[in-house]
N, CA, C and O atoms as a GROMACS GRO file, in nm:
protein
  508
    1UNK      N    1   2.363   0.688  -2.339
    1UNK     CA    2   2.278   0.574  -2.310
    1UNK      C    3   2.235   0.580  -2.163
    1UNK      O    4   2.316   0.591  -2.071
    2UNK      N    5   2.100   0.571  -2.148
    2UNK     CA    6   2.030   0.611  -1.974
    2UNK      C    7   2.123   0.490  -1.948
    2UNK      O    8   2.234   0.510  -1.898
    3UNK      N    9   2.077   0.347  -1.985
    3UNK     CA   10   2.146   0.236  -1.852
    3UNK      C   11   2.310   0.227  -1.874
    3UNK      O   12   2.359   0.115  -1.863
    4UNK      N   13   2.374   0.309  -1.898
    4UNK     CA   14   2.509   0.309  -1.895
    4UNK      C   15   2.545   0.343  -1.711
    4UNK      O   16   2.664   0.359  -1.688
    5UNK      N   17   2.471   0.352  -1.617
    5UNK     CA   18   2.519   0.368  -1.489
    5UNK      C   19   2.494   0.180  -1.426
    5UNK      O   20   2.570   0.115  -1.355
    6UNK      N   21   2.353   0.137  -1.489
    6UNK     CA   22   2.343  -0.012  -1.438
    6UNK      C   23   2.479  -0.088  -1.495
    6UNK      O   24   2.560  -0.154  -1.430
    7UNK      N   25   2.478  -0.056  -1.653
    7UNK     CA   26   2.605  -0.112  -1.672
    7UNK      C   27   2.731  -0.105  -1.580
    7UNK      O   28   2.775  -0.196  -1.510
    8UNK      N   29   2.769  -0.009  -1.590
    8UNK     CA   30   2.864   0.016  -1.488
    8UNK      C   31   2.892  -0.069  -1.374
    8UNK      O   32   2.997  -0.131  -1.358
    9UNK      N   33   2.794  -0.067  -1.297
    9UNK     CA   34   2.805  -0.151  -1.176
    9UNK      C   35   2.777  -0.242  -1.230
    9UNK      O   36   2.668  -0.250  -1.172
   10UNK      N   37   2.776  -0.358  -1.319
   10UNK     CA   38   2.773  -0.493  -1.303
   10UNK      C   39   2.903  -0.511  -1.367
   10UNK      O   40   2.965  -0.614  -1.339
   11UNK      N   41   2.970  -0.404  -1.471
   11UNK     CA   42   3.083  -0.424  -1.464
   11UNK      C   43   3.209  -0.475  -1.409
   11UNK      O   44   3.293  -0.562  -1.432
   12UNK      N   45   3.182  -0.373  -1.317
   12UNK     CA   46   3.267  -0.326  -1.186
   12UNK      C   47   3.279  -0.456  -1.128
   12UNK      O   48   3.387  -0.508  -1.096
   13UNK      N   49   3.138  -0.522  -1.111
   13UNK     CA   50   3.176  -0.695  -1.018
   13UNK      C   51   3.204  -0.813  -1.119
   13UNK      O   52   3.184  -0.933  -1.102
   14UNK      N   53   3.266  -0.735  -1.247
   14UNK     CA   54   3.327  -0.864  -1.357
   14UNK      C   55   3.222  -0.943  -1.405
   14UNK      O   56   3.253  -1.054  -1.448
   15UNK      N   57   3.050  -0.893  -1.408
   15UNK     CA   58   2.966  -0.973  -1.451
   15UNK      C   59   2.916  -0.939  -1.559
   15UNK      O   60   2.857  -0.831  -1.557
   16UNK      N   61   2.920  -0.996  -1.661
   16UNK     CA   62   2.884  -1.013  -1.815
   16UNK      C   63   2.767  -0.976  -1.864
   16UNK      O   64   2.686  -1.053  -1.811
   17UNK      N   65   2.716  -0.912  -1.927
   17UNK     CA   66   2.604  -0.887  -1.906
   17UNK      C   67   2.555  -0.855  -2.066
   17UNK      O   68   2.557  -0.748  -2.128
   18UNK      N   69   2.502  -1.012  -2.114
   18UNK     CA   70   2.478  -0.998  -2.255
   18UNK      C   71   2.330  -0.887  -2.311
   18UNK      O   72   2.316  -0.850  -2.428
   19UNK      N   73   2.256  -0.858  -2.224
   19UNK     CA   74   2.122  -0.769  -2.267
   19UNK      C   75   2.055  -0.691  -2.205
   19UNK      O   76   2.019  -0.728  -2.093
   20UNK      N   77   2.021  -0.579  -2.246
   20UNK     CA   78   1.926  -0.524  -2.168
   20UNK      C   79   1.845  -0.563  -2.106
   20UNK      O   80   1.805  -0.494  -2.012
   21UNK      N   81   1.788  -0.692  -2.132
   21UNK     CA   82   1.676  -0.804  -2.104
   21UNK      C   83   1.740  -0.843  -1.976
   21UNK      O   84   1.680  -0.814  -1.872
   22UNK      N   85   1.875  -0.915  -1.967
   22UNK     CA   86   1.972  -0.981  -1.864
   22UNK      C   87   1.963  -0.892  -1.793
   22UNK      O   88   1.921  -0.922  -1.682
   23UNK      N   89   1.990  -0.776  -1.812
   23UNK     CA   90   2.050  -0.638  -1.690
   23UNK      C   91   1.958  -0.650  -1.631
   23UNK      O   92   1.975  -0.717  -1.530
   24UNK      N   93   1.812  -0.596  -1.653
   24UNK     CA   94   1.681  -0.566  -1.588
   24UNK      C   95   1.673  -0.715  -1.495
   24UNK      O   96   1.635  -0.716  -1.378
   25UNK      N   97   1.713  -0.829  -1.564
   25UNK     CA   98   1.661  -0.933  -1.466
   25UNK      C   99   1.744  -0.991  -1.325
   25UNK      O  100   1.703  -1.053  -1.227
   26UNK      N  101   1.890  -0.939  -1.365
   26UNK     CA  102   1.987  -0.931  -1.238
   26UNK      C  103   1.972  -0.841  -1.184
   26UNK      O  104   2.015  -0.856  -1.070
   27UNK      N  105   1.910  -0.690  -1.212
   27UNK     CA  106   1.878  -0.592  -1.106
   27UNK      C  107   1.726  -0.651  -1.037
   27UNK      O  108   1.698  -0.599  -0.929
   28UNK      N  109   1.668  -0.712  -1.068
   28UNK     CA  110   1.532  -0.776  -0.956
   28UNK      C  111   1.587  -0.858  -0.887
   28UNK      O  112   1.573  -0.850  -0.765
   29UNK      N  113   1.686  -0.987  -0.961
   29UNK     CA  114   1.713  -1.067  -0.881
   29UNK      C  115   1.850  -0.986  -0.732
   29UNK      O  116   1.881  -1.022  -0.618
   30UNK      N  117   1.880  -0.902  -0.798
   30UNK     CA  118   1.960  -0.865  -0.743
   30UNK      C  119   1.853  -0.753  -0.575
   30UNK      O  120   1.908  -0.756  -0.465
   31UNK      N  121   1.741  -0.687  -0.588
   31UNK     CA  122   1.624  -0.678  -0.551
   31UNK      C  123   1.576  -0.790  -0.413
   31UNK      O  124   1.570  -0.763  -0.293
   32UNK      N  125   1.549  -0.910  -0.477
   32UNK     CA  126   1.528  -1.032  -0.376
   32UNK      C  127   1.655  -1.066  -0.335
   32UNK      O  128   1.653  -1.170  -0.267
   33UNK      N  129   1.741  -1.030  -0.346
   33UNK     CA  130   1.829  -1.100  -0.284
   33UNK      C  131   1.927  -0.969  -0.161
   33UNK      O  132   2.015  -0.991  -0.078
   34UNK      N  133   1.877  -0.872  -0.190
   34UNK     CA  134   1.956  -0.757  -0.110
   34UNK      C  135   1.795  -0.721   0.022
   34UNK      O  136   1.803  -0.714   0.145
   35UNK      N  137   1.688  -0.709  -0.053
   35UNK     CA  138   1.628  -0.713   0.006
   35UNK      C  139   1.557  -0.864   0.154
   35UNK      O  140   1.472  -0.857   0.243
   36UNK      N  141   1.630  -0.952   0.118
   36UNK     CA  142   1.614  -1.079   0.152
   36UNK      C  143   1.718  -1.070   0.321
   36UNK      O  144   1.678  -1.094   0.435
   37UNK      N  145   1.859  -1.026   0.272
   37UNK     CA  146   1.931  -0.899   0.408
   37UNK      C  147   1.873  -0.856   0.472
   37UNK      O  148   1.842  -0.870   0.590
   38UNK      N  149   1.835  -0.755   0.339
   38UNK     CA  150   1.766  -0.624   0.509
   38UNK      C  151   1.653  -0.708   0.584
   38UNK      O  152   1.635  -0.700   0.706
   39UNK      N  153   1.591  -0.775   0.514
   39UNK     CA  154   1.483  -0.806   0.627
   39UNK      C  155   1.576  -0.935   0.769
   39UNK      O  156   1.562  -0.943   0.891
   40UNK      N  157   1.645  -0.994   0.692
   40UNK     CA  158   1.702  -1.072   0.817
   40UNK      C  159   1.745  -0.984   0.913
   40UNK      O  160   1.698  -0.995   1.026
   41UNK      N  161   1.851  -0.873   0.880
   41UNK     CA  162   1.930  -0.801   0.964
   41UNK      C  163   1.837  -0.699   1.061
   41UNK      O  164   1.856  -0.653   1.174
   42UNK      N  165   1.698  -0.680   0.938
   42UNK     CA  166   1.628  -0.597   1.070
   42UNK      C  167   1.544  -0.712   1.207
   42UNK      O  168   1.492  -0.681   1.314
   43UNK      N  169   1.564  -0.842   1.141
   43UNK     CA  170   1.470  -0.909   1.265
   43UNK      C  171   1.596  -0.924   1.346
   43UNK      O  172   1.559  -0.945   1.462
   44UNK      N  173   1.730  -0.924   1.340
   44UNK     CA  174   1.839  -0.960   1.404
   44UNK      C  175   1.870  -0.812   1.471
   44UNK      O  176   1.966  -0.803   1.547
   45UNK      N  177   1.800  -0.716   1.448
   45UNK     CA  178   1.831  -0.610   1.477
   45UNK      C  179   1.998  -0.515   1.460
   45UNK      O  180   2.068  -0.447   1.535
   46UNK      N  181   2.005  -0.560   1.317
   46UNK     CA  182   2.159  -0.515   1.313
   46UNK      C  183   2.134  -0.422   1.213
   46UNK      O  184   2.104  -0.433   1.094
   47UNK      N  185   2.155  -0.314   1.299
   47UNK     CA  186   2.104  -0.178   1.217
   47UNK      C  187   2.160  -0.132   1.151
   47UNK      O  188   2.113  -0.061   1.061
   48UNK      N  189   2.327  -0.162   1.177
   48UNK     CA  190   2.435  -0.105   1.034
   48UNK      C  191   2.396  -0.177   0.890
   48UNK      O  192   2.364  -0.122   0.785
   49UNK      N  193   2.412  -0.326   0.920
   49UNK     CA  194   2.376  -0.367   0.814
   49UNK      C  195   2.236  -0.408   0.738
   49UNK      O  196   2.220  -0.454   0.625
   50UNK      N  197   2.125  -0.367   0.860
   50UNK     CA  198   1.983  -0.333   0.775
   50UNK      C  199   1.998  -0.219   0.661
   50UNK      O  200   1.948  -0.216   0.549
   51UNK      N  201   2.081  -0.126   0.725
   51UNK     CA  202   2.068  -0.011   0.700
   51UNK      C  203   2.133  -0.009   0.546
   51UNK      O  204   2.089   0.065   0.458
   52UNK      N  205   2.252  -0.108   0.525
   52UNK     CA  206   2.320  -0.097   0.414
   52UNK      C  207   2.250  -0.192   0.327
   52UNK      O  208   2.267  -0.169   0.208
   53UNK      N  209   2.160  -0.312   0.361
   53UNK     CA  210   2.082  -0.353   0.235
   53UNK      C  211   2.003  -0.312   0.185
   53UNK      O  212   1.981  -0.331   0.066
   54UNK      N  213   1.904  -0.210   0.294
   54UNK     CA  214   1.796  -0.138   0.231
   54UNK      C  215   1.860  -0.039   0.135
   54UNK      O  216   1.810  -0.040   0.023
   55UNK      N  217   1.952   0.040   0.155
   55UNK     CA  218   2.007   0.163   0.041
   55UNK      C  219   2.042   0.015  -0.063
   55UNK      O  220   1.970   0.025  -0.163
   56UNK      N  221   2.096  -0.066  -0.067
   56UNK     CA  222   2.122  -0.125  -0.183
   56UNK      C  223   2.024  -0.138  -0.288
   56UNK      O  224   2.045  -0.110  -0.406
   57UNK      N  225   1.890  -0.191  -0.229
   57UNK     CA  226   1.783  -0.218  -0.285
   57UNK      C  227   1.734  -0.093  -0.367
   57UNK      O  228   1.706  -0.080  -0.486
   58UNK      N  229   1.734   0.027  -0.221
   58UNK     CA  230   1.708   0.168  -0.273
   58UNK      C  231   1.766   0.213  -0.400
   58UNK      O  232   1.696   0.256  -0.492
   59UNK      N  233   1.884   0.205  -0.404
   59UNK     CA  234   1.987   0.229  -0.522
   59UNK      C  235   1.934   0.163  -0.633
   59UNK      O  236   1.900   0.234  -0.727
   60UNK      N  237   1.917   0.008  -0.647
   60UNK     CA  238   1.842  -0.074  -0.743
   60UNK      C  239   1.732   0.004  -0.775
   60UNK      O  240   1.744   0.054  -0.887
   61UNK      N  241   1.614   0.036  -0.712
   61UNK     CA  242   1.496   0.082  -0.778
   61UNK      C  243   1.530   0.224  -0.790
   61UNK      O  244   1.462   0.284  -0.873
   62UNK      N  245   1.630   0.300  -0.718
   62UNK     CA  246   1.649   0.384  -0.815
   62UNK      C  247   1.701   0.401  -0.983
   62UNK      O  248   1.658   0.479  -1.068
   63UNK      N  249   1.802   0.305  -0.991
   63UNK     CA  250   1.875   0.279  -1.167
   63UNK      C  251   1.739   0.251  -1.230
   63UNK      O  252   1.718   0.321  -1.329
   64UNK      N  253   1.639   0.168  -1.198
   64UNK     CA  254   1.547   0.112  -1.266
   64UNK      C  255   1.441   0.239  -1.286
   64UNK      O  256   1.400   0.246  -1.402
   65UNK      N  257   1.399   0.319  -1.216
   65UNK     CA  258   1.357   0.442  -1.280
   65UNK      C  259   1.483   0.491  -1.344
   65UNK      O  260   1.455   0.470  -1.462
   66UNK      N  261   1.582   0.533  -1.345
   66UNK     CA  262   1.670   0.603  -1.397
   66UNK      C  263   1.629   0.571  -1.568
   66UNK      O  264   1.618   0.655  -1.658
   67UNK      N  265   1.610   0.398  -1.576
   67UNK     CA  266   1.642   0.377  -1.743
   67UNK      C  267   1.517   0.341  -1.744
   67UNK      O  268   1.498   0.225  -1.781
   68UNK      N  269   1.400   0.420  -1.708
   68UNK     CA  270   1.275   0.359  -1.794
   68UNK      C  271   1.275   0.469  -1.905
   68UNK      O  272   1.327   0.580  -1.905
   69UNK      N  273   1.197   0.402  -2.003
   69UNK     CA  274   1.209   0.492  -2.168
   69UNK      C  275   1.037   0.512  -2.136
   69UNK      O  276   0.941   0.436  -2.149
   70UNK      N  277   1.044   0.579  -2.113
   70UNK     CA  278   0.894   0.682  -2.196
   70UNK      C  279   0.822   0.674  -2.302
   70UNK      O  280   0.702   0.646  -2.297
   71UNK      N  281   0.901   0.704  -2.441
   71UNK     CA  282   0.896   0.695  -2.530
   71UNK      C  283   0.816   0.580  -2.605
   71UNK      O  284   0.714   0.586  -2.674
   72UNK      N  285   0.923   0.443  -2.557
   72UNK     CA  286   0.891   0.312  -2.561
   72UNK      C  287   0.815   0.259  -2.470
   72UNK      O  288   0.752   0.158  -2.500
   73UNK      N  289   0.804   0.312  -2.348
   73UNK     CA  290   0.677   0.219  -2.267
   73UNK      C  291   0.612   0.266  -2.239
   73UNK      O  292   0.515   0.211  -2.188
   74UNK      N  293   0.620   0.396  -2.252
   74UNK     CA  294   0.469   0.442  -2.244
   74UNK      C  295   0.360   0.449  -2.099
   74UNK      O  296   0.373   0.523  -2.002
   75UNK      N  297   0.268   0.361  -2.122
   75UNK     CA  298   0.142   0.366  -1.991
   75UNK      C  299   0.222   0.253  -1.887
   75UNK      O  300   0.188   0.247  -1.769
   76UNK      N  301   0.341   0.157  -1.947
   76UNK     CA  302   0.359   0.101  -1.830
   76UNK      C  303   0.491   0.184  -1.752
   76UNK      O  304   0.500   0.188  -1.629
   77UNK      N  305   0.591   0.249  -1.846
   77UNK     CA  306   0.657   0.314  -1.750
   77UNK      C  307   0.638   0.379  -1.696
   77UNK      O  308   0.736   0.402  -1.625
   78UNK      N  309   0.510   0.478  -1.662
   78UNK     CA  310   0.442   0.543  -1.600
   78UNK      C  311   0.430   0.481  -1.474
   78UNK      O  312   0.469   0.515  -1.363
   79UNK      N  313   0.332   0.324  -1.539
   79UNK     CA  314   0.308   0.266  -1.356
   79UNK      C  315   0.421   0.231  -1.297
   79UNK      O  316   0.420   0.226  -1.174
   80UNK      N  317   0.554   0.197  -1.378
   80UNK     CA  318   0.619   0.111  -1.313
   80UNK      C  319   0.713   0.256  -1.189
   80UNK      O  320   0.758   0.242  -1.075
   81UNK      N  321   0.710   0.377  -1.276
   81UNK     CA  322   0.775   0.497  -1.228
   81UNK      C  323   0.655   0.507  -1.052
   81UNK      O  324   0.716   0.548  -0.952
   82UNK      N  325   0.544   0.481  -1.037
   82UNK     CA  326   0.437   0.486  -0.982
   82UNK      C  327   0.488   0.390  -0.840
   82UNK      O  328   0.487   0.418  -0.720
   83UNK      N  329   0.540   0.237  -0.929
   83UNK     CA  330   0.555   0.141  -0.841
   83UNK      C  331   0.692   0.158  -0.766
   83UNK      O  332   0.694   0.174  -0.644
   84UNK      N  333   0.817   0.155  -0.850
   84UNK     CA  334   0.969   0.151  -0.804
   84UNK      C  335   0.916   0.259  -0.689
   84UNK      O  336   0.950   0.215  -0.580
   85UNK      N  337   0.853   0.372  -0.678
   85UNK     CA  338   0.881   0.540  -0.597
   85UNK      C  339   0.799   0.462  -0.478
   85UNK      O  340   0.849   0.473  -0.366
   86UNK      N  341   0.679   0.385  -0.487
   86UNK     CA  342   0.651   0.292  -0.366
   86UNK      C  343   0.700   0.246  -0.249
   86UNK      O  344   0.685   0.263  -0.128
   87UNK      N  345   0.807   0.140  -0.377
   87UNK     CA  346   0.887   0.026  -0.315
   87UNK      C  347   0.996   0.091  -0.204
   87UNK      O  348   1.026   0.053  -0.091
   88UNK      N  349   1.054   0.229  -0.304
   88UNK     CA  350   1.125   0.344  -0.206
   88UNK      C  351   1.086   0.367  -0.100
   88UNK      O  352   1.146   0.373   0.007
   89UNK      N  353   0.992   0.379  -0.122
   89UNK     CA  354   0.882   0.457   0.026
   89UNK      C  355   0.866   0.361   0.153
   89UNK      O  356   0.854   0.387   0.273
   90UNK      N  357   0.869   0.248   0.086
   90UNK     CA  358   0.804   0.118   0.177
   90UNK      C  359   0.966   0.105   0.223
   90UNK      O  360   0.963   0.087   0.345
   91UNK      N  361   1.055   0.105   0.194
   91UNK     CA  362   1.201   0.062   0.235
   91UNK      C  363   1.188   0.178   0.295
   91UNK      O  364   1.132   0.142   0.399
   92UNK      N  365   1.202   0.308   0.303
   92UNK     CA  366   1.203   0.358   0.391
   92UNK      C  367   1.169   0.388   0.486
   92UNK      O  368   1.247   0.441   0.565
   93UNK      N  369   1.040   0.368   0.517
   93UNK     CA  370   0.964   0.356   0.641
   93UNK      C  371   0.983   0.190   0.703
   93UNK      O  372   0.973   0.153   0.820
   94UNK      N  373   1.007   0.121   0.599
   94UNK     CA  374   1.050  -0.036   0.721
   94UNK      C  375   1.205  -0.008   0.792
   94UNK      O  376   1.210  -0.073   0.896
   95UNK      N  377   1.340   0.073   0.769
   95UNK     CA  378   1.399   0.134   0.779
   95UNK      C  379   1.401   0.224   0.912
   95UNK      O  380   1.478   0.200   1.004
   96UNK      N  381   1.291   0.352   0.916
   96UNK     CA  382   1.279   0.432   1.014
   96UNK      C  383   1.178   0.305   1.157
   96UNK      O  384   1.215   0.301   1.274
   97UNK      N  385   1.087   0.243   1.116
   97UNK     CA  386   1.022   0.145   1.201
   97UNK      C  387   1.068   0.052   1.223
   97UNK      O  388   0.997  -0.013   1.300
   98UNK      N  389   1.214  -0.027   1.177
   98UNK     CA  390   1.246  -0.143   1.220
   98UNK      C  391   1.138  -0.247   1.154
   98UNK      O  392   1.098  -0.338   1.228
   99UNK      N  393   1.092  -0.240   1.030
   99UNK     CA  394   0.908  -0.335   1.035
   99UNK      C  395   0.989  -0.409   0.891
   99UNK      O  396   1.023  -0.346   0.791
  100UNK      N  397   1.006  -0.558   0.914
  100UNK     CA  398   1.014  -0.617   0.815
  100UNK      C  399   0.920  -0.691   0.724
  100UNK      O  400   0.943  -0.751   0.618
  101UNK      N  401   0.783  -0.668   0.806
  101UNK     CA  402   0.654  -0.694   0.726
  101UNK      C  403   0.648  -0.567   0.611
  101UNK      O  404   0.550  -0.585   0.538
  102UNK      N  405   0.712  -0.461   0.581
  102UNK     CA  406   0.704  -0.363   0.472
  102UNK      C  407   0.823  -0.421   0.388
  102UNK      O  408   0.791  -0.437   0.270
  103UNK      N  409   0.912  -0.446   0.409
  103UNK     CA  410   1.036  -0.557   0.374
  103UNK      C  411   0.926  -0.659   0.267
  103UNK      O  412   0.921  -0.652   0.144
  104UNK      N  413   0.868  -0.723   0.329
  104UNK     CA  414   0.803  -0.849   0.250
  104UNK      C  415   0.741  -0.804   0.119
  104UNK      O  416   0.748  -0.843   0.002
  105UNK      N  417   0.660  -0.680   0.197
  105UNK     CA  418   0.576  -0.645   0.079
  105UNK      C  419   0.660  -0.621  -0.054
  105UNK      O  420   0.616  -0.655  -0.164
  106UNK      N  421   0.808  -0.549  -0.032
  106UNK     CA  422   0.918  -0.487  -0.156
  106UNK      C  423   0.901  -0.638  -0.237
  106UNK      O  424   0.833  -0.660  -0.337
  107UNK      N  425   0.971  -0.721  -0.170
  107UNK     CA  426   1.045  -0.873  -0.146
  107UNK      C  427   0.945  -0.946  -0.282
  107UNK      O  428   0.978  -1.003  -0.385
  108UNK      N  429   0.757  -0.900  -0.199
  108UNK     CA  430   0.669  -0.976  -0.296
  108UNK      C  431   0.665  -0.909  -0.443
  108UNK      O  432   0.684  -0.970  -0.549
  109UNK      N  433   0.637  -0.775  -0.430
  109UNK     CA  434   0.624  -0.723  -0.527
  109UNK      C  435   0.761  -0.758  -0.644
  109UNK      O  436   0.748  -0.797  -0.760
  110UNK      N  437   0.855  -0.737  -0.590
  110UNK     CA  438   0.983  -0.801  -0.677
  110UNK      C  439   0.950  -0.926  -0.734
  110UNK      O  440   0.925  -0.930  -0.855
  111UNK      N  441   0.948  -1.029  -0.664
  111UNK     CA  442   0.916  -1.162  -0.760
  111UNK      C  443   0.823  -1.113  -0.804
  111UNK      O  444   0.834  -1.151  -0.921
  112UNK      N  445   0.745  -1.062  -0.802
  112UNK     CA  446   0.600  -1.020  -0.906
  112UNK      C  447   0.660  -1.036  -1.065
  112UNK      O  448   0.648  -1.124  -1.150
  113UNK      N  449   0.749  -0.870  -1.059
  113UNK     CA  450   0.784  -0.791  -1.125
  113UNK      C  451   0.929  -0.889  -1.232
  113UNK      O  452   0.963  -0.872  -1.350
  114UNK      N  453   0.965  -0.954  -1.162
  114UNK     CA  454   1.081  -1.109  -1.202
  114UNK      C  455   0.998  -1.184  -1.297
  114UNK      O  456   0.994  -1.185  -1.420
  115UNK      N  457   0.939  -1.240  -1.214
  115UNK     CA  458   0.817  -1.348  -1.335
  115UNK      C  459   0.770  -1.299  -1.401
  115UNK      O  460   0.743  -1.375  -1.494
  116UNK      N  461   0.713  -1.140  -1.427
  116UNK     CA  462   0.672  -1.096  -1.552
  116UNK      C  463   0.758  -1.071  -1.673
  116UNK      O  464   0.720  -1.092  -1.788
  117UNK      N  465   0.894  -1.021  -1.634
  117UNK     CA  466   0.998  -0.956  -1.674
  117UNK      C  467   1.022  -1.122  -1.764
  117UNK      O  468   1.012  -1.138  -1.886
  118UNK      N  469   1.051  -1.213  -1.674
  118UNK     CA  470   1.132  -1.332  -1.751
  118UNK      C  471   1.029  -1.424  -1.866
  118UNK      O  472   1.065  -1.506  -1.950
  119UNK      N  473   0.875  -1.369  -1.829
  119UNK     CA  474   0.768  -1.436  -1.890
  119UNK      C  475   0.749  -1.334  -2.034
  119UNK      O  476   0.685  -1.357  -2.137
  120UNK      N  477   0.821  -1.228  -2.000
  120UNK     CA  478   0.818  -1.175  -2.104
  120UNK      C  479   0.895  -1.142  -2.249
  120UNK      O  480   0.867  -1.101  -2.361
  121UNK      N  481   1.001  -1.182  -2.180
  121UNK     CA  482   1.137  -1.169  -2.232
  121UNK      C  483   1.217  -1.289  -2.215
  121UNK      O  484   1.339  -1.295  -2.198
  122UNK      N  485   1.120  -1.398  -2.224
  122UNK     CA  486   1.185  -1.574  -2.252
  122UNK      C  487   1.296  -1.587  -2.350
  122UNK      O  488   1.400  -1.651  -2.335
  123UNK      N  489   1.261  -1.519  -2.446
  123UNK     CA  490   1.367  -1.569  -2.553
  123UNK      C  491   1.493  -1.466  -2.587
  123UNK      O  492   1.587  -1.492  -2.662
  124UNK      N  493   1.470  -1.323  -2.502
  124UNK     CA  494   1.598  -1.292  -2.503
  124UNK      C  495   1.734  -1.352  -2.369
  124UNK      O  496   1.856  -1.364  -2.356
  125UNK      N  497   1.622  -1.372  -2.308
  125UNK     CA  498   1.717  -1.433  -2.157
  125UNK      C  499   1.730  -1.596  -2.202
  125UNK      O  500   1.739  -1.678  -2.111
  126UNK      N  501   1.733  -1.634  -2.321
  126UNK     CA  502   1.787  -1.745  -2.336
  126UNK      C  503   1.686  -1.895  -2.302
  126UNK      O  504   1.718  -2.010  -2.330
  127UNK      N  505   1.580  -1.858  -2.247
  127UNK     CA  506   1.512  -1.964  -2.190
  127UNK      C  507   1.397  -2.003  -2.287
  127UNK      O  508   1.321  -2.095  -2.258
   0.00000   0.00000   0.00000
C-alpha cells in the first residue's frame, strides 16, 4: 500500500486515523500548521528552527506525491505532482533567502488545496 509510510507517522503520534479521506486532510492541515512555524521562525530569524519546519512541510508534500495514484487520478495527479514539486521549490528557496513572503504563498496554496479536499470529500470526513 503507497500511503502505508503517511500511515505510519500518524501512527507513531497515537493519532487515529479513520480514512484515506482523514489522512490527506491532517497532512494539509498538518501543511498550515508546520508551515505557519517556519514562517514565524524565519521573521524571528531562528534558523535552526525555520530550518526544521520547512523540512517538515517538505516531508509532507513529499508523502503526498509519494501516494498519488495515477491510475485513479489521472489529469489531476499529474497537476497536483506539478503543484506539491512547486510548493518544494518555493520552501526551498524561502529557506536559502530567509523570504517568508514564499512561505505565504505554500501557506495559501495549502488552504486552497484543504477547502477543496474537504469540499470534496464532505461525507467521508464526516461533515
Amino acid at each position: 500500500m503507497r500511503s502505508a509510510n503517511a500511515y505510519y507517522l500518524y501512527q507513531q503520534n497515537s493519532i487515529s486515523v479513520e480514512s484515506p479521506a482523514k489522512l490527506i486532510e491532517m497532512l494539509y492541515e498538518g501543511i498550515l500548521r508546520f508551515a505557519a512555524q517556519a514562517r514565524r521562525h524565519t521573521e524571528l530569524q531562528d534558523i535552526e528552527k525555520k530550518i526544521y519546519y520547512i523540512n517538515k512541510v517538505t516531508d509532507i508534500f513529499t508523502e503526498l506525491l509519494n501516494i498519488l495514484d495515477y491510475e485513479k487520478g489521472g489529469e489531476v495527479a499529474v497537476y497536483l505532482t506539478g503543484l506539491y514539486t512547486h510548493q518544494i521549490k518555493l520552501l526551498t528557496q524561502a529557506n536559502i533567502e530567509n523570504n517568508s513572503e514564499k512561505i505565504d504563498i505554500v501557506i495559501n496554496v495549502a488552504k486552497g488545496l484543504l477547502e477543496a479536499w474537504r469540499e470534496i470529500h464532505q461525507h467521508e470526513l464526516g461533515r
